[in-house]
MIMAR-524578 format. One record per residue (C-alpha): residue number from 1; residue in three letters; z, y, x. Coordinates in steps of 0.05 Angstrom, whole numbers. Layout:
N
resi NUM&resn ala&z Z&y Y&x X
...
END
This chain:
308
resi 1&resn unk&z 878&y 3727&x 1882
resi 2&resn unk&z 813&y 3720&x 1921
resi 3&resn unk&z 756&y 3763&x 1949
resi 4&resn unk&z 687&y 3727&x 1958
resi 5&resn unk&z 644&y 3752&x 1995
resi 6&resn unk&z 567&y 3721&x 1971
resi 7&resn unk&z 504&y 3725&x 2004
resi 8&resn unk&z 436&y 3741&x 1992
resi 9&resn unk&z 414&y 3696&x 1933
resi 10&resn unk&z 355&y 3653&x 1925
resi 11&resn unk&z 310&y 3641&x 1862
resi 12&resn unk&z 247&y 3606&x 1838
resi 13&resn unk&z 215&y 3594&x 1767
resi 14&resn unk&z 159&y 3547&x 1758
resi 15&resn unk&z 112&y 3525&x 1706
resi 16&resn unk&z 107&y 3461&x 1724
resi 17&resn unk&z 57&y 3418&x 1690
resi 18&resn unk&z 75&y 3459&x 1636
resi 19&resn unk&z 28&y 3507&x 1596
resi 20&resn unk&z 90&y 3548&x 1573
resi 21&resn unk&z 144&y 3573&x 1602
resi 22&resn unk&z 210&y 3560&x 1567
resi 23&resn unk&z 269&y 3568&x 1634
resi 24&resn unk&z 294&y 3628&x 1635
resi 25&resn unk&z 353&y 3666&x 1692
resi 26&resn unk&z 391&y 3725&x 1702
resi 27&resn unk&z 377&y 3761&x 1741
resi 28&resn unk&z 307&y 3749&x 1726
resi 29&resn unk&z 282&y 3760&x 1801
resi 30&resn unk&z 265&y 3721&x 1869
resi 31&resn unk&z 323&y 3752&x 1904
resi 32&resn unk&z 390&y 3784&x 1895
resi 33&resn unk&z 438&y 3824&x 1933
resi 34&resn unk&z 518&y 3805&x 1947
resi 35&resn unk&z 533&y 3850&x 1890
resi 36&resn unk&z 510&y 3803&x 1833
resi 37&resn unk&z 578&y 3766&x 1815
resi 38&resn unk&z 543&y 3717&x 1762
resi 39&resn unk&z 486&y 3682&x 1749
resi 40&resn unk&z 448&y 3641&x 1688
resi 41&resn unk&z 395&y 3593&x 1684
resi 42&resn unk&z 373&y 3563&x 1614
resi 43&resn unk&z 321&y 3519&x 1589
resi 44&resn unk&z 288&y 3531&x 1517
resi 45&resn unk&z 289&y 3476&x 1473
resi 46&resn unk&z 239&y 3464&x 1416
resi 47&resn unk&z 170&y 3466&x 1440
resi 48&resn unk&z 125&y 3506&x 1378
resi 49&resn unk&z 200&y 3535&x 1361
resi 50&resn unk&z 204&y 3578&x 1410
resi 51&resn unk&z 248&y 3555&x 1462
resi 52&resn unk&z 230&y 3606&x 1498
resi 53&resn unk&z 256&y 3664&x 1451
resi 54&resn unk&z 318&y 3629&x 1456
resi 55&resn unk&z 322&y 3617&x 1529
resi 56&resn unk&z 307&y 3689&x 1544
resi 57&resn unk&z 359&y 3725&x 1485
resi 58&resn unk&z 419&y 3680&x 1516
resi 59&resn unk&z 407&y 3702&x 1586
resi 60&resn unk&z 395&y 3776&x 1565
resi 61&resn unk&z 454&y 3776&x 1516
resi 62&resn unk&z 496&y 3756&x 1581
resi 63&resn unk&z 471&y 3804&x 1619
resi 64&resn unk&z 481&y 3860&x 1571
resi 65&resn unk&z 550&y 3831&x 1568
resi 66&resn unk&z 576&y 3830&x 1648
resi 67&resn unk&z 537&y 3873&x 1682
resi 68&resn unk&z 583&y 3933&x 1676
resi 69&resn unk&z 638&y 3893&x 1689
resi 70&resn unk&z 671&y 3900&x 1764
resi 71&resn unk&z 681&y 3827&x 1765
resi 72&resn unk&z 704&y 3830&x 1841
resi 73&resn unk&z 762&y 3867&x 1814
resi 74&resn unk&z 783&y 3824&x 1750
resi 75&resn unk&z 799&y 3752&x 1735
resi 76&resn unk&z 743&y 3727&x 1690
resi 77&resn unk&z 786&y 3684&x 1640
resi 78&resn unk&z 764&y 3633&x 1583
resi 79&resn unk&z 790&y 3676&x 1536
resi 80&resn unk&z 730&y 3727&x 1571
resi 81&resn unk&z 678&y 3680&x 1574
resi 82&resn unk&z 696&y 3658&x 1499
resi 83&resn unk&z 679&y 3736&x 1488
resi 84&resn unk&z 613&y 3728&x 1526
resi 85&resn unk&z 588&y 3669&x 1493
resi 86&resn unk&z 601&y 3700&x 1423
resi 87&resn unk&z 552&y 3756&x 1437
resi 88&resn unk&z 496&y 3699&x 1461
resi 89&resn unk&z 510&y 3669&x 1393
resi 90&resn unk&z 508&y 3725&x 1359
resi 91&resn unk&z 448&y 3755&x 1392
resi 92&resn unk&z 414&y 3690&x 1377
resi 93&resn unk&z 430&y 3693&x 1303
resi 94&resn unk&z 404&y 3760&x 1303
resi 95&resn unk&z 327&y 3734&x 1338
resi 96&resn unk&z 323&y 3673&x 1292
resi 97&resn unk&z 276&y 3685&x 1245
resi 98&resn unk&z 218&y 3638&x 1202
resi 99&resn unk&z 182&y 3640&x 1256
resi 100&resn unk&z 230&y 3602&x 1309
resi 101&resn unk&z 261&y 3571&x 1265
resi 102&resn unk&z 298&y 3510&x 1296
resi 103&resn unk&z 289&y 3540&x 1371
resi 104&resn unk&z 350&y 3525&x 1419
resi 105&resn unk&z 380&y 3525&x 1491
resi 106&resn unk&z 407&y 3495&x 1549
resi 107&resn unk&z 457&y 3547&x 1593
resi 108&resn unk&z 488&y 3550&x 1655
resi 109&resn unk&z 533&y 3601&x 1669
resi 110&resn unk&z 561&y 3614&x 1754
resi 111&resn unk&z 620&y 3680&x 1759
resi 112&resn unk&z 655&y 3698&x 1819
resi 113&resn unk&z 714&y 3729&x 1807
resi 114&resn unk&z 786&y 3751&x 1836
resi 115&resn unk&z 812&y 3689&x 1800
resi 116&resn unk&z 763&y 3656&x 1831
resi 117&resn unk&z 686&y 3620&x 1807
resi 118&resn unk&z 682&y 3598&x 1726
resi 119&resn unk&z 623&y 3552&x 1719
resi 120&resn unk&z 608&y 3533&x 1645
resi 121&resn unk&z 544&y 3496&x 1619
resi 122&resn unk&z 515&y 3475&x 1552
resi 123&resn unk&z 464&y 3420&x 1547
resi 124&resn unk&z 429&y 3388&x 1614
resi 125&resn unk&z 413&y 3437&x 1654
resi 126&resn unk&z 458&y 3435&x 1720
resi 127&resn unk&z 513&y 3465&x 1763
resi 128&resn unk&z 528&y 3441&x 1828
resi 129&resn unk&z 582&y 3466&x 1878
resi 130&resn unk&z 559&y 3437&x 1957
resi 131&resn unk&z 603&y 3440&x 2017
resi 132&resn unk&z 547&y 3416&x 2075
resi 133&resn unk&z 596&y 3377&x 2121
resi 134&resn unk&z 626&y 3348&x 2052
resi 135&resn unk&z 570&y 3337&x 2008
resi 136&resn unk&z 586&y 3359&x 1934
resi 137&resn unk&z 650&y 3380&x 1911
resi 138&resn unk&z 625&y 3387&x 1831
resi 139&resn unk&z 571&y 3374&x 1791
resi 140&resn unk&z 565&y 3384&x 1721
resi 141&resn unk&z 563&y 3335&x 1667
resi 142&resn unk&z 500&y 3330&x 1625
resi 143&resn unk&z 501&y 3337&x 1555
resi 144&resn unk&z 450&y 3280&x 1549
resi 145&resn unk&z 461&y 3214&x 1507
resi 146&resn unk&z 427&y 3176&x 1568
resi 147&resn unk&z 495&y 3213&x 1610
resi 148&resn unk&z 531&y 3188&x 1545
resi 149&resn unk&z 508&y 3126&x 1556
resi 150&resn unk&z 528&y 3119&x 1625
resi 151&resn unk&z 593&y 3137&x 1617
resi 152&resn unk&z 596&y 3087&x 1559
resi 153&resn unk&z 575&y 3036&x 1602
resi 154&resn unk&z 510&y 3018&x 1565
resi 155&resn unk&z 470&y 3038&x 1623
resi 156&resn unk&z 475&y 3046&x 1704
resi 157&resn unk&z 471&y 3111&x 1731
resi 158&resn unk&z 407&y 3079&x 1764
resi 159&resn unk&z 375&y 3069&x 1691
resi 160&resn unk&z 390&y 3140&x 1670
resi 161&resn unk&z 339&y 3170&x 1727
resi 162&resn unk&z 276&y 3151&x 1687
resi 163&resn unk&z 306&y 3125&x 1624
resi 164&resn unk&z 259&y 3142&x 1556
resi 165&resn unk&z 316&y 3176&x 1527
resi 166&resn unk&z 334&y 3227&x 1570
resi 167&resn unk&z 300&y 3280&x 1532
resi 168&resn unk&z 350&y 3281&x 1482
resi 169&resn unk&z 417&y 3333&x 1495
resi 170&resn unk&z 477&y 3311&x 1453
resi 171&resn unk&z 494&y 3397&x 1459
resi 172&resn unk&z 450&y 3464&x 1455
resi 173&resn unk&z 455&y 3533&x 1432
resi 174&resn unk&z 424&y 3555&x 1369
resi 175&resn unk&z 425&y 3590&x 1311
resi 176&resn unk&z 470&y 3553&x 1262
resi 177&resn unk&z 487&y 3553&x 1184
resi 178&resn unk&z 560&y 3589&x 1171
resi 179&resn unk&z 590&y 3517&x 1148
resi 180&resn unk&z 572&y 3494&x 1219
resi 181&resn unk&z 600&y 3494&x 1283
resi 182&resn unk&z 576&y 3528&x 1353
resi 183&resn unk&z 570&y 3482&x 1405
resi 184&resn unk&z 629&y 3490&x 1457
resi 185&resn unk&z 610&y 3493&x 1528
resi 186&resn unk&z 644&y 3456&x 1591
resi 187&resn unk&z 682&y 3503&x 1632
resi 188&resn unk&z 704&y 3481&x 1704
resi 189&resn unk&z 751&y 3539&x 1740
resi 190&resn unk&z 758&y 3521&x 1822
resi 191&resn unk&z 790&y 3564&x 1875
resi 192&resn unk&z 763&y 3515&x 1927
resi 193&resn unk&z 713&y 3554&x 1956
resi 194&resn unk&z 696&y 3568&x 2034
resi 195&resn unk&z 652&y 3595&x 2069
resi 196&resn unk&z 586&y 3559&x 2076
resi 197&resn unk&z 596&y 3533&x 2015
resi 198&resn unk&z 528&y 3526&x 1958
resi 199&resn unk&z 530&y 3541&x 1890
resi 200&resn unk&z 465&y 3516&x 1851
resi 201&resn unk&z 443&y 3522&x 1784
resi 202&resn unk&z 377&y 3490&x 1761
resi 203&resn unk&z 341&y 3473&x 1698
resi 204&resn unk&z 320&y 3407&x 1687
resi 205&resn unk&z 258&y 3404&x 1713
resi 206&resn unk&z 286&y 3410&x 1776
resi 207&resn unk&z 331&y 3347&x 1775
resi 208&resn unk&z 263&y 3310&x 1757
resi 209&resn unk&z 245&y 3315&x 1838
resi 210&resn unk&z 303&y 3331&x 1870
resi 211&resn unk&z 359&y 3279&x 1876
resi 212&resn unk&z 433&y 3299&x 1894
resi 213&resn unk&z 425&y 3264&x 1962
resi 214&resn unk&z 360&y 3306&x 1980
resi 215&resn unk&z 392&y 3368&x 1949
resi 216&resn unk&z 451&y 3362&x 2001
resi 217&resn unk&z 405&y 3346&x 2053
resi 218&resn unk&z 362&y 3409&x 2050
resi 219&resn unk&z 426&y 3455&x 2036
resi 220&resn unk&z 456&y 3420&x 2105
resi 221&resn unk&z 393&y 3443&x 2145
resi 222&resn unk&z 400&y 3483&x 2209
resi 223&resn unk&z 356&y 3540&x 2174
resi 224&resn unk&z 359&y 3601&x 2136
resi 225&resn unk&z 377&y 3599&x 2062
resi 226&resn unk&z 306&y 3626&x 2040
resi 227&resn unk&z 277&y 3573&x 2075
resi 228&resn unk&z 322&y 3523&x 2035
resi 229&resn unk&z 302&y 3543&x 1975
resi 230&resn unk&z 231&y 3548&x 1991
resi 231&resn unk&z 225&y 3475&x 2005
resi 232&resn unk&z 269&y 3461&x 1941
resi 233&resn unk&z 218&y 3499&x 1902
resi 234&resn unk&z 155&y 3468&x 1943
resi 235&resn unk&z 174&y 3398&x 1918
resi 236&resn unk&z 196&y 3422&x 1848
resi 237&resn unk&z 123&y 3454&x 1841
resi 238&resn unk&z 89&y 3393&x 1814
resi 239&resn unk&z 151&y 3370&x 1764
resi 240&resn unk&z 130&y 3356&x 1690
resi 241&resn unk&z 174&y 3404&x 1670
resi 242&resn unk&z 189&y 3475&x 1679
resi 243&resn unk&z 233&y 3490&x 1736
resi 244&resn unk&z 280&y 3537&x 1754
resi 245&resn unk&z 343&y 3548&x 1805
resi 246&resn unk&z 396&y 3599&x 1838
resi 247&resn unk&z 423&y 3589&x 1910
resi 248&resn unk&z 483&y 3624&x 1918
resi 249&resn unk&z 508&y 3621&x 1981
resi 250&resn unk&z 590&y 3647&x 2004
resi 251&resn unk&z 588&y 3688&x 2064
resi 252&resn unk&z 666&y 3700&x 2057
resi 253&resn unk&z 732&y 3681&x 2029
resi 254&resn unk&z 795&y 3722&x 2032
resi 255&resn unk&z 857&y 3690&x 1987
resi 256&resn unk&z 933&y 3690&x 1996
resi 257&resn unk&z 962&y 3623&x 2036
resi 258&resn unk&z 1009&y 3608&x 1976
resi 259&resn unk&z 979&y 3563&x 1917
resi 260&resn unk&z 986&y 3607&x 1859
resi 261&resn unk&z 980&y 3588&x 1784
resi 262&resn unk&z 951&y 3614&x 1732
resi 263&resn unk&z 961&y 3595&x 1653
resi 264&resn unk&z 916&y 3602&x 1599
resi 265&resn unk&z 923&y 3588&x 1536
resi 266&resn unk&z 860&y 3573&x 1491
resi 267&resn unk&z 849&y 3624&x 1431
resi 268&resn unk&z 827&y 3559&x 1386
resi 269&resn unk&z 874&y 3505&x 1418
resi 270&resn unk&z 949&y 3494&x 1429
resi 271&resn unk&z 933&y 3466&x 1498
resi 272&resn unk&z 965&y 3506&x 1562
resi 273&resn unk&z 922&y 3497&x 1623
resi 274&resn unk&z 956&y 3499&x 1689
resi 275&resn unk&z 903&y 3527&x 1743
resi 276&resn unk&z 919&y 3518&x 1811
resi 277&resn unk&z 894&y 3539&x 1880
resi 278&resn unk&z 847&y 3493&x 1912
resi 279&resn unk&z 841&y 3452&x 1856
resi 280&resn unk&z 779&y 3450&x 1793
resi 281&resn unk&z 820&y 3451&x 1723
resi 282&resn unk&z 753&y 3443&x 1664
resi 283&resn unk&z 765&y 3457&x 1588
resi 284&resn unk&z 719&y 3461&x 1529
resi 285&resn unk&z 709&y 3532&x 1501
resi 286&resn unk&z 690&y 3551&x 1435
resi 287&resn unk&z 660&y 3601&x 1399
resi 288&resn unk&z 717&y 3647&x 1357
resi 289&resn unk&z 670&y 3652&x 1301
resi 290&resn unk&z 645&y 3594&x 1258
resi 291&resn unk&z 698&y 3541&x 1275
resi 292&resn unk&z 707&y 3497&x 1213
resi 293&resn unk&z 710&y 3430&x 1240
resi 294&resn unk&z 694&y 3377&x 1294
resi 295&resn unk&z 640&y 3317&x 1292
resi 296&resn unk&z 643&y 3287&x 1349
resi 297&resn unk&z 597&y 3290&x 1414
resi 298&resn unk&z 531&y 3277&x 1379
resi 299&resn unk&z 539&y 3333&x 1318
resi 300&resn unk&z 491&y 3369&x 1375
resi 301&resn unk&z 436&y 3328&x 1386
resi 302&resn unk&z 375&y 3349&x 1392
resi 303&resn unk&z 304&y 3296&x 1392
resi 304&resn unk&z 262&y 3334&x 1423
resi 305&resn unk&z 181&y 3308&x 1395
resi 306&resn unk&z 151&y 3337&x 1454
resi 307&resn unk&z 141&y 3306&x 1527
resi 308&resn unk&z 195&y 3331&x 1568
END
C-alpha cells in the first residue's frame, strides 16, 4: 500500500481564440489544497451542440461521485472507476435533450490512492506523468485517427503535429441510443511515483503550443510550481483553442520495500490483470450498462465541422 503525499495544485482555463468556452475541470478553481485526491479536465465536443453542457455534467457527475470518498484510505479499483464512469453516462443521458442534441466529450480522469494513481482518459485530451531528471514516464494515447494513423504507420509522428485531420477523436462521451455502446476509456494504474514527480492533465488546446519537450523543460525549472504553471498558461493564452490544465505535484511517498500485487478482474472481461509495484499495467474499462457489442476503434468518431 502507499501514502502520497500531493502538493498544492495548479490550474488555468483559457478562452483562447475562442468565443465559447467548452474545457471544463474539477475542481473548477485556480488552486487546490493536498487534500484533493483526483482531478478532471474535459473538452466539449460539438460546437452549436453544446459541448459545453457536456463538458461541465461529466466533470460535475465525477465530483458528486468521489468527493465523499476518503480516497487516501482505499484502493480506487477499475471495478470503482467502472462505477464512476456509469454515473457520468448516466448523468449525461439525463442532460441530453433537443436542444444538445449530438453534444459530447473528451475526459481525463488523475486519483491518488492507497493502491496507488489510476489515470484514465477518453478522446484527446491528455495525461502526462513527468519525473524532471527523467523526462516522462507516461503519456496518454490520443483517441485521434491522426494518433491512429501514426501508429498505423500512414503518417510520422512529425506529420501528426499540424496534420488537417487532427480534429477528428476516434472516442468521446455522449449520450447514446440503448442498442449502442459507451465508449470505454484507457485506464493506466502505476505505483511508480516519487517525489518530485508531475502529474499533468490538459485539454487540447494546450498541446497546440506546448510540445512534450518544452513541457519537461518548464516542469524541470529551478522555480516554484505556480510559477510553472504560469508560464505554461502565458504561452497557451493565444492557442486557437480553449485551454485548460492541472499541475499536480507529489510532495511525498511512503510504500512498503516489497513489490506487492494486486489482481483485478474486469466485471465485462475474462482477462486477470496482474498489477505490480513500480510498474504501469493499462486496460480498457467499460461502462456496465449498454454493452451489446464491439465495432472496432472508429465506432466513436466524431467529424467535428467546426475549426478546432
Amino acid at each position: 500500500m502507499m501514502d502520497i503525499r500531493l502538493g498544492q495544485s495548479y490550474s488555468f482555463s483559457q478562452l483562447g481564440q475562442r468565443g465559447n468556452q467548452e474545457d471544463s475541470r474539477y475542481p473548477d478553481c485556480d488552486i487546490s489544497d493536498e487534500r484533493q485526491r483526483f482531478f478532471v479536465v474535459c473538452d466539449g465536443v460539438g460546437g452549436n451542440a453544446k459541448g459545453e453542457v457536456a463538458s461541465k455534467t461529466v466533470c460535475e457527475s465525477i465530483g458528486k461521485s468521489l468527493a465523499e470518498k476518503d480516497l487516501s484510505n482505499l484502493v480506487f479499483d477499475n471495478r470503482m472507476f467502472s462505477v464512476v464512469l456509469d454515473a457520468a453516462y448516466d448523468a449525461l443521458d439525463n442532460a441530453s435533450d433537443s436542444s444538445n442534441e449530438g453534444m459530447a466529450t473528451t475526459l481525463t480522469f488523475v486519483c491518488f490512492h492507497k493502491g496507488g494513481c489510476t489515470m484514465a482518459h477518453i478522446g484527446d485530451s491528455r495525461i502526462y506523468h513527468i519525473r524532471p531528471d527523467k523526462g516522462i514516464l507516461y503519456r496518454s494515447d490520443d483517441h485521434s485517427l491522426v494518433n491512429s494513423m501514426v501508429h498505423s504507420g500512414l503518417i510520422s509522428p512529425e506529420d501528426a503535429v499540424n496534420h488537417p485531420q487532427s480534429n477528428i477523436i476516434t472516442r468521446c462521451m455522449e449520450s447514446v441510443a440503448a442498442d449502442q455502446n459507451r465508449a470505454m476509456a484507457t485506464v493506466t494504474v502505476t505505483t511508480d511515483i516519487e517525489a518530485g514527480d508531475y502529474f499533468f492533465l490538459c485539454s487540447d488546446g494546450v498541446l497546440h503550443c506546448i510540445s512534450d519537450e518544452i513541457l519537461v523543460e518548464i516542469l524541470s525549472k529551478k522555480t516554484n510550481n505556480e510559477d510553472k504553471m504560469l508560464i505554461i498558461a502565458t504561452d497557451c493564452c493565444e492557442s486557437s483553442d480553449n485551454n485548460t490544465a492541472i499541475l499536480i505535484p507529489i510532495l511525498e511517498v511512503c510504500k512498503e520495500n516489497k513489490i506487492y500485487t494486486n489482481d483485478i478482474k474486469e466485471e465485462n472481461s475474462n482477462i486477470t490483470l496482474r498489477m505490480d509495484a513500480k510498474q504501469q499495467v493499462s486496460t480498457e474499462v467499460v461502462s456496465i450498462q449498454k454493452v451489446k457489442h464491439q465495432n472496432g476503434i472508429f465506432q466513436k468518431v466524431k467529424r467535428l465541422f467546426f475549426p478546432k
